[in-house]
C-alpha positions in Angstrom: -2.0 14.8 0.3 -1.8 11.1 1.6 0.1 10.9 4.9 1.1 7.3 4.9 0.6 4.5 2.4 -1.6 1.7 3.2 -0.3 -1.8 4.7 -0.3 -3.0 0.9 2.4 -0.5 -0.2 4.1 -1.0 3.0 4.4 -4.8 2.1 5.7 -4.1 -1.4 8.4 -1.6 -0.4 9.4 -3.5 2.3 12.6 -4.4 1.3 14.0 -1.3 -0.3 13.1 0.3 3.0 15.0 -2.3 5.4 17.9 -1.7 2.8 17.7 2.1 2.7 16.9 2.5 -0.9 14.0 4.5 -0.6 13.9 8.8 -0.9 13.1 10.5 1.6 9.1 11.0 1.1 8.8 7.3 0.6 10.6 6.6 3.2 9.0 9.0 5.8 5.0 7.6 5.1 6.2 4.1 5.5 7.5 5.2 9.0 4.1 7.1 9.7 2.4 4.3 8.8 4.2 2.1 11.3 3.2 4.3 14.1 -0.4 3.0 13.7 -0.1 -0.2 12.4 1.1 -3.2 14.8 0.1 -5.9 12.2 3.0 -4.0 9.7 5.3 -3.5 13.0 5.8 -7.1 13.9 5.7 -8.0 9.8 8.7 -5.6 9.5 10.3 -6.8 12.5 9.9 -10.3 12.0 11.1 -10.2 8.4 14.4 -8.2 9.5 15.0 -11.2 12.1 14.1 -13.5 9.4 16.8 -12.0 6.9 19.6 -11.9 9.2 18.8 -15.4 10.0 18.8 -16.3 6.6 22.3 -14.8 5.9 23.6 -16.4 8.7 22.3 -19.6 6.8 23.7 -18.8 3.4 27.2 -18.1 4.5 27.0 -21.7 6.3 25.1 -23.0 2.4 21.8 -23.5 3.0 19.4 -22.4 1.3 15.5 -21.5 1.4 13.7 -23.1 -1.7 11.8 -20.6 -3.7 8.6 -22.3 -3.4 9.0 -21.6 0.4 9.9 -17.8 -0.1 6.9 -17.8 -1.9 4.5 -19.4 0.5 5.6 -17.1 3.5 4.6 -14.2 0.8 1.6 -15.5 0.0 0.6 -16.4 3.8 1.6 -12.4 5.0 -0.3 -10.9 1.9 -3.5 -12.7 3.2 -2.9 -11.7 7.0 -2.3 -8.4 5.5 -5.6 -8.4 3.6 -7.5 -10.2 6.6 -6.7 -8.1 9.6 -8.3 -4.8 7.4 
């Protein structure tokens, strides 16, 4: 049986983890993997800090454009796939 998921999966379920929507199993190799993994600690870390700061933003109406959502998802899949 696998004991954590790879950086990969980590990415993907990312947000379902930060928002608690995960069971228990899923939830629990994420958190092994971060144990190991300082590339997917500061990801996770930095993308909670970016959220909130991004909340803070849309209750004052601004937005992000989705072209730039998408580039910052691009750029942290590469790191991702780089630093392995």
């Amino acid at each position: 049986m696998k004991h954590s998921y790879d950086c990969k999966t980590c990415f993907n379920l990312l947000i379902d983890y930060l928002e608690g929507e995960l069971d228990d199993e899923k939830r629990r190799k994420i958190e092994e993997h971060l144990k190991t993994c300082g590339p997917c600690i500061n990801y996770f870390q930095t993308y909670e800090k970016t959220t909130k700061l991004l909340k803070t933003l849309q209750e004052q109406e601004a937005s992000v454009p989705k072209s730039t959502q998408d580039r910052i998802k691009d750029f942290v899949l590469k790191e991702i796939s780089d630093s392995r």
